[in-house]
C-alpha positions in Angstrom: 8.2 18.7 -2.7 4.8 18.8 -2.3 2.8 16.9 -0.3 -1.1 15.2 -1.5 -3.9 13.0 -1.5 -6.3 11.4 -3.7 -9.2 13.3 -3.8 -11.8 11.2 -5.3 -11.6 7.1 -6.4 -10.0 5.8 -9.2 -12.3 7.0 -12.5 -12.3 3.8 -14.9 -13.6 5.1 -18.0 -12.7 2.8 -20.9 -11.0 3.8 -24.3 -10.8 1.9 -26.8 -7.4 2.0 -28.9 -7.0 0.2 -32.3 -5.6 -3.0 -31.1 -9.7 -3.7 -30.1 -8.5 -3.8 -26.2 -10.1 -1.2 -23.7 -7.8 0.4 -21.9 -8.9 1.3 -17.9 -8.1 5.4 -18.3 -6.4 5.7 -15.3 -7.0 9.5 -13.6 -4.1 11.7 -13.4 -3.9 13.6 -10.6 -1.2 16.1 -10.7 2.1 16.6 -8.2 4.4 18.8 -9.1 7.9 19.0 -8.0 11.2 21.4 -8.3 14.2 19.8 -9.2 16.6 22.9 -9.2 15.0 25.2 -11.8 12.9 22.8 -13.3 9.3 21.9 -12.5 8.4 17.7 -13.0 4.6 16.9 -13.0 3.9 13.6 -11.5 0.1 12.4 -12.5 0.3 9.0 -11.1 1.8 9.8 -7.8 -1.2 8.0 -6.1 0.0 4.4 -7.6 2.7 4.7 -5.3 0.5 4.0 -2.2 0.3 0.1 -2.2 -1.9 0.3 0.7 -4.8 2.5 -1.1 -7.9 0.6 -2.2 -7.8 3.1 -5.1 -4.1 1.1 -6.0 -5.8 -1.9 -5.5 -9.1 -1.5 -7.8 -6.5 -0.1 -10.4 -4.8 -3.5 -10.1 -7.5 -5.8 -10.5 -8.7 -3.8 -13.5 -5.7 -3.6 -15.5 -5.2 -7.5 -14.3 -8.8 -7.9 -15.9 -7.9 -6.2 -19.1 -4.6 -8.1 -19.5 -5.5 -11.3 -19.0 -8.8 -10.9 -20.9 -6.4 -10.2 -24.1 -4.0 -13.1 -22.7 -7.3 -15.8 -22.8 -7.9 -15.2 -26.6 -4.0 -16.6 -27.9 -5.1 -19.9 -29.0 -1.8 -21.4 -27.9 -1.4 -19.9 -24.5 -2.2 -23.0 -22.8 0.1 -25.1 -25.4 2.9 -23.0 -24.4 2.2 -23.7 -20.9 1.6 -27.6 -21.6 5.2 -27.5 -23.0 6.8 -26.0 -20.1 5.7 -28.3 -17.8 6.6 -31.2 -20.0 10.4 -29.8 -20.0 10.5 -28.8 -16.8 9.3 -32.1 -15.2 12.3 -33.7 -14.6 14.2 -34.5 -11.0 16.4 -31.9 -10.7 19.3 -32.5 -7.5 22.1 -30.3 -5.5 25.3 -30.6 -4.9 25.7 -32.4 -1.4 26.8 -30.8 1.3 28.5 -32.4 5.1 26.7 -31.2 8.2 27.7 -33.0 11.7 26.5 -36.3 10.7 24.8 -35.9 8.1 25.4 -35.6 4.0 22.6 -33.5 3.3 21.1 -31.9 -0.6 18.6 -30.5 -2.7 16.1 -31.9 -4.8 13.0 -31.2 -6.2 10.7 -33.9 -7.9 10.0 -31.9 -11.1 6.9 -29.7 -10.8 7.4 -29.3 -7.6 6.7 -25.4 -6.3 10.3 -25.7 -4.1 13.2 -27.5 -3.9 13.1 -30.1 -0.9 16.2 -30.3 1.7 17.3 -34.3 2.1 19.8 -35.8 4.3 21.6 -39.1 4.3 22.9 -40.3 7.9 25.6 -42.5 8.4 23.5 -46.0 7.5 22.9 -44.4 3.8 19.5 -43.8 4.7 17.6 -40.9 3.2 15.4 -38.8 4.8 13.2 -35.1 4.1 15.2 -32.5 6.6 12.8 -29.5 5.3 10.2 -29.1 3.2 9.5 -25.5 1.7 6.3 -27.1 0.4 4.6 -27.2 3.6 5.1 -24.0 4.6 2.4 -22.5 2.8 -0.6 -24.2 1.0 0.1 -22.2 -2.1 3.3 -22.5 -2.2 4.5 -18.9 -2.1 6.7 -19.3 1.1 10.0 -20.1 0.3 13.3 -20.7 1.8 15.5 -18.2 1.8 18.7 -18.9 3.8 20.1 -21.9 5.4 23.4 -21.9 8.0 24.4 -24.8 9.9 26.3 -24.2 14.0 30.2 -25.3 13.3 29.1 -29.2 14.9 25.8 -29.2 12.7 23.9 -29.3 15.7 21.6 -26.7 15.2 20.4 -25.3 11.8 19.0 -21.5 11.1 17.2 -20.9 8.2 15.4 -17.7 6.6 12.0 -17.7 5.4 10.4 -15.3 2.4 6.4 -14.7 2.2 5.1 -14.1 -0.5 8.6 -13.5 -2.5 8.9 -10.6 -0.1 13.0 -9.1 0.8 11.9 -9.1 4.9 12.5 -12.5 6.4 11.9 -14.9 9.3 14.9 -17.1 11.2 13.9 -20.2 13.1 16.3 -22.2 14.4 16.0 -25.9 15.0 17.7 -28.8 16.4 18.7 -30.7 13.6 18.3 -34.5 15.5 15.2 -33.9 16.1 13.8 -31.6 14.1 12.6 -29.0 16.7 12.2 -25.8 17.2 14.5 -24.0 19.7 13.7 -20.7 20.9 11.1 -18.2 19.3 11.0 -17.2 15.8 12.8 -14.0 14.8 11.1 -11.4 12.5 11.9 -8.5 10.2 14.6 -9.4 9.0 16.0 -7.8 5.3 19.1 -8.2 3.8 21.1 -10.8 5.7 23.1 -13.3 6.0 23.4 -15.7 9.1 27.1 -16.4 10.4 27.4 -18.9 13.5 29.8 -18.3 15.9 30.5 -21.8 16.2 28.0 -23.3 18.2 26.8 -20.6 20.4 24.3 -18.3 18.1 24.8 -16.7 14.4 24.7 -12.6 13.5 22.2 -11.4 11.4 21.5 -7.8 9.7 18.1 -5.8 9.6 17.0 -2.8 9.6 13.6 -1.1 12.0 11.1 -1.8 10.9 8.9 1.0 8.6 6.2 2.3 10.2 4.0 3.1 7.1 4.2 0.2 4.0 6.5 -2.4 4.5 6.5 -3.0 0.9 7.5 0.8 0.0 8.7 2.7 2.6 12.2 3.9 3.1 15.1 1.3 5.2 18.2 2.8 4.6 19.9 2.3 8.4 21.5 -1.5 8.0 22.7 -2.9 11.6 24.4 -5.8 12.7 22.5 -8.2 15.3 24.0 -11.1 17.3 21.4 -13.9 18.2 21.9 -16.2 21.5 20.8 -19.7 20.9 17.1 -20.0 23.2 17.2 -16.2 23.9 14.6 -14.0 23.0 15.5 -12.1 19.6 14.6 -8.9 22.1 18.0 -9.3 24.1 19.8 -9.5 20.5 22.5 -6.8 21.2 23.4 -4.3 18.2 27.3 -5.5 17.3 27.4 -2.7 14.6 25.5 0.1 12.8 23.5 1.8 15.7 26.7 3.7 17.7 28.9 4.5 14.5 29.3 7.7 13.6 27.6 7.1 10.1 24.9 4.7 9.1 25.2 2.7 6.2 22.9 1.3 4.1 23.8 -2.6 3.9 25.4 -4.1 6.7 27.2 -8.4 6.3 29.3 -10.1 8.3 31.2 -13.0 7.7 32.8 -15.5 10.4 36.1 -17.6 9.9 35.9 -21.2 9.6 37.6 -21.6 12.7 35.5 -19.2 14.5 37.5 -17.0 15.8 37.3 -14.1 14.0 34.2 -11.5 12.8 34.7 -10.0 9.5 31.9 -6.7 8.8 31.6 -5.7 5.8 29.9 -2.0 5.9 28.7 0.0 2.6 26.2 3.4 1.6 25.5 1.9 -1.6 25.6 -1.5 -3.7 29.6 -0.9 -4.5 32.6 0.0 -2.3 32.5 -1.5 1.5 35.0 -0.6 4.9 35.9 -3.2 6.7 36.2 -4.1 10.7 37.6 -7.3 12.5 36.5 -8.3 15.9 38.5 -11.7 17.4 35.7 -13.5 18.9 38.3 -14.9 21.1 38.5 -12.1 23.6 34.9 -10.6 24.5 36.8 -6.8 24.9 38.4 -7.0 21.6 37.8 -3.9 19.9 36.8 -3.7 16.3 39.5 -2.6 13.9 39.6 -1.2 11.3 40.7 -2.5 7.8 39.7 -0.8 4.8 38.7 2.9 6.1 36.8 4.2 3.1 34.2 2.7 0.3 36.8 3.3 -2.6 36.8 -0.6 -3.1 34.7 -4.0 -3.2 36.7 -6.7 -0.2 35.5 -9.6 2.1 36.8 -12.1 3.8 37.4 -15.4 2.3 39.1 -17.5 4.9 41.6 -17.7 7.3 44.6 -19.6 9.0 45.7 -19.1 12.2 46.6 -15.4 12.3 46.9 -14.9 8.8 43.2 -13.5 6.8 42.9 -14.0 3.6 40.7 -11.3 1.3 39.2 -10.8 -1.9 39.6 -7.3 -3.1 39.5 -5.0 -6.0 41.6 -2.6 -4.5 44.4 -1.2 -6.5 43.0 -4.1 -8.6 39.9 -3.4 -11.1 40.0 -7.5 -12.1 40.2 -8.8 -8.4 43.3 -10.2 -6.4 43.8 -12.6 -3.3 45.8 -10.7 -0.5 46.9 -12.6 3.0 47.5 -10.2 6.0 48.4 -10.8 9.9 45.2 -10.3 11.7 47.3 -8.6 14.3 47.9 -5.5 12.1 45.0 -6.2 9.0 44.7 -2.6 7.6 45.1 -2.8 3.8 48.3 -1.0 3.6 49.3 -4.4 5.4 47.8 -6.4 2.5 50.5 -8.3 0.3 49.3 -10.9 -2.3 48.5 -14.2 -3.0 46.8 -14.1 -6.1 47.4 -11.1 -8.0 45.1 -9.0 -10.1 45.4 -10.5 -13.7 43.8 -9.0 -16.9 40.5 -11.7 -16.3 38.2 -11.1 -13.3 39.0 -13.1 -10.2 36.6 -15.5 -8.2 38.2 -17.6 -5.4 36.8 -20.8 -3.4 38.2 -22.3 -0.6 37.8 -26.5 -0.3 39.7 -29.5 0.5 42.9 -26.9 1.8 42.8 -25.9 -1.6 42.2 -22.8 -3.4 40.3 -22.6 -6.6 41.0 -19.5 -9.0 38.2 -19.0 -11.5 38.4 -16.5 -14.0 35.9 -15.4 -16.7 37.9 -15.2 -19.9 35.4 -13.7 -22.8 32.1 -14.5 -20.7 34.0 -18.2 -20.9 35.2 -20.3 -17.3 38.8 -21.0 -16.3 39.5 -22.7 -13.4 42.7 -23.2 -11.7 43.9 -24.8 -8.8 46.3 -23.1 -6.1 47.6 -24.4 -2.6 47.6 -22.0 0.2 51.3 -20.5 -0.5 50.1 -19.0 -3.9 51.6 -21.5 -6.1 49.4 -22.5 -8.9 49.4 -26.4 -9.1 47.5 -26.5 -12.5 44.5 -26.0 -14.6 41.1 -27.6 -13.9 40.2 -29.4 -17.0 36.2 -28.4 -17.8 33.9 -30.8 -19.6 33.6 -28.1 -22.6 33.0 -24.2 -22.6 30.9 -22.4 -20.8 30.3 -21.7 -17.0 31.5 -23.7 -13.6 30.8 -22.7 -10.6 31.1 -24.3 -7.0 34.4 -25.7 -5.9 33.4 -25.4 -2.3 34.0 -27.1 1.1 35.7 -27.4 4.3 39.2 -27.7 4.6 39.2 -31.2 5.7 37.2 -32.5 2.9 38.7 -34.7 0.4 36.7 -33.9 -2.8 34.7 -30.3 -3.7 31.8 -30.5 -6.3 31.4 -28.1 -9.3 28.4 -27.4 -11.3 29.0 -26.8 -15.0 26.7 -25.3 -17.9 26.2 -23.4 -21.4 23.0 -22.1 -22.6 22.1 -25.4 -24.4 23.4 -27.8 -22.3 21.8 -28.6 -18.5 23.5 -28.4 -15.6 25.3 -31.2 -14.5 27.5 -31.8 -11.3 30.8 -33.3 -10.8 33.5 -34.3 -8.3 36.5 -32.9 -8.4 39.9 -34.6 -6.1 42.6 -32.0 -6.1 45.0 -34.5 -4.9 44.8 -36.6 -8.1 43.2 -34.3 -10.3 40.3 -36.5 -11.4 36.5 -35.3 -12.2 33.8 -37.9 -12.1 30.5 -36.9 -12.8 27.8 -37.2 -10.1 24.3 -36.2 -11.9 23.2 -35.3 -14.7 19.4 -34.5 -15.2 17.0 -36.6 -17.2 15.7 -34.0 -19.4 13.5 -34.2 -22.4 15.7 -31.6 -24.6 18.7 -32.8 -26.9 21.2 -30.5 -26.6 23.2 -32.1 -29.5 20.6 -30.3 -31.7 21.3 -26.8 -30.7 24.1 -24.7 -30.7 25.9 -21.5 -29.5 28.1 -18.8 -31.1 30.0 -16.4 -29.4 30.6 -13.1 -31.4 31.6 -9.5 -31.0 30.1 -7.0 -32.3 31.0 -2.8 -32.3 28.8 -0.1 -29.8 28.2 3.3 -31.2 31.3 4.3 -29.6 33.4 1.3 -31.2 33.5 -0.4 -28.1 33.7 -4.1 -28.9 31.0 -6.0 -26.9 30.4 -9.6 -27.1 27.1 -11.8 -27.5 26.2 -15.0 -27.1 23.6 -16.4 -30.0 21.7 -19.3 -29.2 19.2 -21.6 -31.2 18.6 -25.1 -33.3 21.4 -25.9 -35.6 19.1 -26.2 -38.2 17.7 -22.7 -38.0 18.3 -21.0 -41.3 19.1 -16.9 -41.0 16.2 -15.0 -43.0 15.4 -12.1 -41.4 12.2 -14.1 -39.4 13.3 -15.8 -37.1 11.1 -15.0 -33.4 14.0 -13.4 -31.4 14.7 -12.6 -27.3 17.4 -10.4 -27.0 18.1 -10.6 -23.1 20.3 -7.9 -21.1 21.2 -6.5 -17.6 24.2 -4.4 -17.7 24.5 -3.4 -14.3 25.5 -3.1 -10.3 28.4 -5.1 -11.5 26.6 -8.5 -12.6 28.1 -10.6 -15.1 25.7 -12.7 -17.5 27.4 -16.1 -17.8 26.4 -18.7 -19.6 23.6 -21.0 -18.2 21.1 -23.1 -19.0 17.2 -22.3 -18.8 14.8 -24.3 -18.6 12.4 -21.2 -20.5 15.1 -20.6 -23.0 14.9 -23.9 -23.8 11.1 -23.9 -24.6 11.8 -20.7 -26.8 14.3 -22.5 -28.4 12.2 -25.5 -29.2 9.6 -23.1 -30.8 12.3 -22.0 -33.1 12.8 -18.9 -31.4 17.0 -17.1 -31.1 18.1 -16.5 -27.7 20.8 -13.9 -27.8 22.5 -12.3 -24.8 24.8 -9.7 -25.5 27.7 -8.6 -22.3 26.6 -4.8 -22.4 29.0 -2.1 -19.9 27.7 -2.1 -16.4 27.9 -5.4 -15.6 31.1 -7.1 -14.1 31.9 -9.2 -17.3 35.2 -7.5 -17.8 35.9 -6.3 -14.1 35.1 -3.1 -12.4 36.0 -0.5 -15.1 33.6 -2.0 -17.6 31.1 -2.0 -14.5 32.2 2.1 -14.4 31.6 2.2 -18.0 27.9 2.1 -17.4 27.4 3.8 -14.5 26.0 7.6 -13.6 27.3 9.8 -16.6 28.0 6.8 -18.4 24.7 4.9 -18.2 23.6 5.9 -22.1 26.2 3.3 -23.3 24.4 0.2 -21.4 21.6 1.8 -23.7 23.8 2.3 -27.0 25.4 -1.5 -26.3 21.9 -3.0 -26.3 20.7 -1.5 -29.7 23.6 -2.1 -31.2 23.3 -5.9 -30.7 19.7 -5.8 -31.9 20.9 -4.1 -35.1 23.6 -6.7 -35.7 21.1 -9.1 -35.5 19.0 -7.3 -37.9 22.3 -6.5 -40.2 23.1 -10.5 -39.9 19.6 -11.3 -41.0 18.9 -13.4 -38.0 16.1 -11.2 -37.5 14.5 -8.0 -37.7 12.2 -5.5 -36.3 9.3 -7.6 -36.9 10.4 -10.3 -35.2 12.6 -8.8 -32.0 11.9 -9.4 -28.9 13.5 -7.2 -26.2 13.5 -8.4 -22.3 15.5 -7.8 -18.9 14.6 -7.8 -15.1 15.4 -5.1 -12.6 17.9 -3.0 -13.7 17.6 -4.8 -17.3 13.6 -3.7 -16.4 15.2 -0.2 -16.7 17.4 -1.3 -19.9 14.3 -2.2 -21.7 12.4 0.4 -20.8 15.1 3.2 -22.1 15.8 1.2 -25.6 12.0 1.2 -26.1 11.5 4.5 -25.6 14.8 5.5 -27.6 14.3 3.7 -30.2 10.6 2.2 -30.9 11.0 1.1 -34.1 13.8 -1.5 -33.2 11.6 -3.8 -32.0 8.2 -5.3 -32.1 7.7 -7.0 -28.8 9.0 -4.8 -24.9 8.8 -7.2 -22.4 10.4 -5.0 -19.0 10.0 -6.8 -15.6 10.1 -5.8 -12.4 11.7 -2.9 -13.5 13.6 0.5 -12.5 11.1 2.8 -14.5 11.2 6.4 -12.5 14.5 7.7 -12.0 13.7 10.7 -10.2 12.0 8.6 -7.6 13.7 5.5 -7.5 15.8 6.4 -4.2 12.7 6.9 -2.5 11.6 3.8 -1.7 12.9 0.6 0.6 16.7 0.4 -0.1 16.7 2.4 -3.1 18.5 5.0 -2.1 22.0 2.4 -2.2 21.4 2.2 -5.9 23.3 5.6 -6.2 26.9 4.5 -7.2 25.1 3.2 -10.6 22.5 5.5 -11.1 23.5 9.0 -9.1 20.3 10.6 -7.8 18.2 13.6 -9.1 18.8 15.1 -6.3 22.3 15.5 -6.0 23.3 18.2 -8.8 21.3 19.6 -11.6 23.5 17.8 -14.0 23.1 14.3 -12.9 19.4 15.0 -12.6 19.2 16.4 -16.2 20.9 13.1 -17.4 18.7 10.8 -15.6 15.3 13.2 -16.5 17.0 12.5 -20.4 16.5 8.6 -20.2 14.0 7.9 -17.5 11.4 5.7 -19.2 8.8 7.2 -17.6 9.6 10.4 -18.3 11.1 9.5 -22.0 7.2 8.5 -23.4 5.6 10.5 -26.2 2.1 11.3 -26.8 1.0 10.2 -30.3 4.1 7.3 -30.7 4.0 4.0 -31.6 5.1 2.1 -29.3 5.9 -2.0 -29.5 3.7 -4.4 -27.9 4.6 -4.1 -24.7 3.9 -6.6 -21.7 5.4 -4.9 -18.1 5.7 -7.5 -15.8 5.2 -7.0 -11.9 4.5 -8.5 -8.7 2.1 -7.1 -6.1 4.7 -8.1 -2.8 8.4 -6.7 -4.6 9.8 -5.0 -2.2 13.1 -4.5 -4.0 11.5 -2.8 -7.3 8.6 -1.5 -5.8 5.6 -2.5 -8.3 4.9 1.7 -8.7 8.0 2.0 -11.0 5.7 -0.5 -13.3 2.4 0.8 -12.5 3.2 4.3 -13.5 5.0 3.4 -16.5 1.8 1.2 -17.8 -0.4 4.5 -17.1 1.8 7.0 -18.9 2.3 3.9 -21.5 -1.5 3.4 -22.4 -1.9 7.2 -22.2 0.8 7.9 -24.7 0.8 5.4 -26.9 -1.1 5.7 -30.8 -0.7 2.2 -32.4 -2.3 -1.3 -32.6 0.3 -3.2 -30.5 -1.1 -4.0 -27.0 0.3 -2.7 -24.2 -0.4 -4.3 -21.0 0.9 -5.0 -17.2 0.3 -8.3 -15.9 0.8 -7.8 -12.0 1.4 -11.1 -10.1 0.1 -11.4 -6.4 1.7 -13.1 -3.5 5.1 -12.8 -5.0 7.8 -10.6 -4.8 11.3 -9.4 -7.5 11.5 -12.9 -8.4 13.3 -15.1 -5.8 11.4 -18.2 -3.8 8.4 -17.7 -7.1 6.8 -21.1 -7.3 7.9 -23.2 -10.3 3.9 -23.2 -11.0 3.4 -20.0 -11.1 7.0 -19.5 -13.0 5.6 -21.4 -15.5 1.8 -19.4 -16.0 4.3 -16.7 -15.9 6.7 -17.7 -18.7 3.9 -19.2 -21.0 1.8 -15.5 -21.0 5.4 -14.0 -21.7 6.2 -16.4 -24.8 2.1 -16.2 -25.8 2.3 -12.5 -25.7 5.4 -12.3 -27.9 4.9 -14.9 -30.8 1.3 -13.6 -31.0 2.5 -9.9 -31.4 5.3 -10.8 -34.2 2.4 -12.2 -36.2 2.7 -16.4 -35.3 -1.0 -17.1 -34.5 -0.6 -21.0 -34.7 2.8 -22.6 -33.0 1.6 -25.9 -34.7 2.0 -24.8 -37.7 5.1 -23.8 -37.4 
């Protein structure tokens, strides 16, 4: 590889294009690299230095040039008027027992973070943290929250400026205080009390170059003394093992007494060790010596662990094992592997089996010997989630949701099987009005993949209907139904919300998650367009009025369709997403991405496939592209913001049309989590305003 440097500033010469917008020309300085016998010229290699006042001018002026286009929609600021409307509503958590203390979430409405509240014994009602303070603009958030086994100390994680490396302080929650120093740099983690004494947390060293880019890809283990200084934290894992891994958790049992690590090279397959806390020279076994499969622990009694696997299992199963002798050829199970994927909760010495049946929630209620008591009657279809507590609890909540109908909380007994419901928002959208429709629809391969369709009843199918046709398909993530507050906007404007359950996600378990992974990856691709061209076939839309949108990895999804297939659509909206896939591994945690994306690197065949759908590498001079608004935010440290940057260069380089295609680069925020409901909400309206503007609607009002 070689190595370079910028050799002059950033050259901003302006173009103008047939749209009427002036593009900055951003200078191409050419690196070339060898990938086997194949030489790859890079010419926006420089955006990749985020700490380069050449980055940053490029950044202000394509910020300039995007939201110059943005100011002329007449209805941008409508859009944005109607979000807040919806979204101004009181929106409250499920309640959770500390010590003492009943304590909850809630945020007012517009508020930029959701408020921690606690009720003591005398009912009374008082703020126990408020993420609002932290930060005038509202861009620290909270991140992580862990009460000590008596609730008398809280931890909890902080995120600046929506960025992955985190701050602990730990407080006394009586008073309020602060005990001990804050601890920094921490990425990645969880925090795990062992009982009352101190909690284990996982980081890696810090980079010496950009925090925001560099490579971390040695997790380790640390274990925090209450009122020491994080200095004498001693390394419980990852820095004498014979092999570093990238992402390092641990989990503690409710009782306390034993230490679960879970230790993995990439985002799927773990080993796992188990320390009894009991004994300060216990040694830490081994349980599951190789990364062939996903496990944790989910609770134990006594001597006997219980675990979540997918081992020997692709849909999940429940296993029990004596912790004396825990290796997985111990294992013998509770719950078995049945043809639906398998989540368990623990509360109220219950078990709670929920299975996604067709994207669809089934929950069912087991005791601790396996036997399955009954089913959990659900207030209608669609998605629950929750059903967790302490043993000694009497009652668990449960969440439940569709994509037109807002979340709502209930109580659940298992002793008497009764559901009560305990809040339901206040919300200025009808949900009687709207309506979903589950249907299946044929890949280019005949794979049958299903999609969810979501709009106003009275929505008539004519071929122009404004259309958002959402996906992921990825690192084993299942899109459930749920309700959006944006969605619901979109839907209020008259727009079709349609979410189709592409391979490479974890709808259907672990070998439709393998189904779109490495060699397989062009089907997440082939899935997608094949739902937009059933919604075309069905007349729900068409070109002229699709949408096509997705986050991360679905940042990566959009990008690959558009470039496939540019005449599908007439709006691209990719965020934050996975754009160079010869580079990707190369920055922060990247690297761990491998089980769903192999690397270039590894063998010239993989690095042929991913050089055949990289969108960056996949743009064409002289093609017309869709209007296209990349999405980005100055502080992700996930998705580095280069992926995007480098895509919009090559994109307003290549591209010989009238459609617009712009970045719109957020500061003080990072891949999406802790974002400030206000700036959600600016966000979301330039999204909507960009698209209905581009599919021709120049006055909502009107229609």
């Amino acid at each position: 590889m070689k190595k370079w440097m910028p050799l002059m500033a950033i050259l901003f010469i302006l173009n103008s294009c047939d749209s009427g917008i002036t593009y900055p020309e951003t200078e191409k300085i050419p690196v070339v690299d060898t990938y086997f016998d194949t030489q790859i010229t890079d010419h926006y290699r420089w955006l990749e230095d985020d700490l380069s006042s050449e980055t940053a001018q490029w950044v202000e002026q394509q910020n300039k040039t995007t939201f110059g286009f943005l100011e002329k929609i007449p209805y941008r600021n409508q859009i944005q008027q109607k979000l807040e409307q919806v979204w101004d509503y009181e929106k409250v958590g499920t309640p959770f027992d500390e010590g003492d203390y009943i304590y909850f979430y809630k945020n007012d409405g517009l508020q930029d973070q959701y408020v921690l509240y606690r009720i003591n014994e005398q009912e009374e009602t008082e703020v126990f943290l408020d993420p609002n303070t932290f930060s005038e603009d509202g861009t620290t958030s909270l991140a992580g929250l862990s009460f000590s086994d008596n609730g008398q100390y809280a931890a909890y994680a902080i995120s600046e400026g929506g960025s992955d490396w985190r701050k602990i302080i730990v407080i006394e929650t009586e008073t309020k205080q602060q005990i001990g120093d804050t601890l920094q740099d921490i990425k990645f983690s969880g925090i795990d009390w062992k009982l009352n004494d101190g909690f284990f947390y996982s980081s890696y060293d810090k980079p010496d170059g950009s925090e925001l880019s560099d490579l971390t890809d040695t997790h380790k283990l640390f274990y925090h003394q209450i009122g020491q200084s994080q200095s004498q934290d001693p390394v419980i894992f990852g820095e004498k093992e014979n092999e570093k891994h990238r992402y390092v958790g641990s989990a503690v049992s409710e009782d306390g007494r034993y230490l679960v690590i879970e230790a993995a090279k990439t985002t799927t397959g773990n080993k796992l060790f188990l320390k009894d806390l009991t004994k300060d020279s216990a040694p830490l076994v081994s349980m599951v010596d190789d990364y062939q499969a996903n496990s944790y622990l989910l609770d134990s009694n006594g001597d006997t662990l219980y675990i979540v696997t997918d081992l020997d299992a692709p849909n999940r199963r429940l296993v029990e094992v004596d912790a004396q002798n825990p290796h997985f050829y111990n294992w013998t199970d509770l719950i078995p592997e049945t043809e639906h994927v398998l989540n368990v909760s623990t509360g109220a010495n219950h078990l709670f089996a929920r299975y996604t049946i067709d994207v669809i929630s089934r929950v069912y209620l087991y005791d601790y010997q396996g036997n399955n008591l009954k089913e959990i009657e659900l207030p209608g279809l669609g998605s629950a989630s929750g059903f967790g507590g302490d043993k000694e609890d009497e009652i668990v909540y449960y969440s439940f949701t569709n994509y037109h109908t807002p979340s709502s909380t209930y109580s659940y007994n298992p002793s008497i099987d009764t559901s009560e419901l305990y809040w339901s928002p206040d919300i200025d959208f009808d949900p009687s009005e709207y309506t979903s429709q589950q249907v299946f629809y044929e890949s280019a391969d005949g794979t049958p993949i299903p999609m969810m369709i979501t709009h106003k009843k009275s929505l008539e199918y004519n071929g122009t209907n404004p259309t958002i046709l959402y996906g992921y398909g990825g690192f084993n993530i299942s899109l459930l139904p749920s309700f959006s507050i944006t969605n619901a906007v979109w839907m209020d404007l008259g727009g079709v919300y349609a979410v189709p359950n592409i391979r490479g996600g974890g709808e259907y378990g672990r070998e439709w998650h393998s189904a779109g992974t490495k060699f397989n990856k062009q089907n997440v691709f082939d899935d997608f367009i094949a739902a937009a061209e059933y919604l075309i076939t069905q007349d729900i839309t068409s070109p002229d009025y699709l949408a096509i949108r997705g986050g991360s990895n679905g940042g990566l999804l959009v990008g690959a369709v558009m470039t496939q297939r540019p005449e599908l659509m007439k709006v691209a909206l990719p965020a934050v997403g996975v754009l160079d896939m010869l580079r990707y591994h190369k920055f922060t945690s990247g690297a761990g991405w491998a089980y769903d994306f192999g690397t270039s690197e590894e063998s010239q065949e993989m690095f042929e496939y991913l050089l055949g759908y990289s969108p960056l590498h996949n743009l064409r001079q002289g093609t017309n592209y869709p209007a296209t608004l990349i999405t980005t935010a100055d502080h992700d440290d996930r998705v580095v913001p280069a992926h995007s940057f480098k895509f919009a260069a090559a994109l307003q380089e290549k591209h010989d049309g009238d459609h617009p295609v712009l970045i719109r680069i957020e500061t003080d925020a990072g891949h999406g989590a802790g974002t400030p409901v206000s700036k959600r909400i600016e966000q979301t309206a330039d999204i909507f305003a960009f698209t209905l503007y581009n599919i021709g609607i120049h006055d909502i009002a009107a229609e």
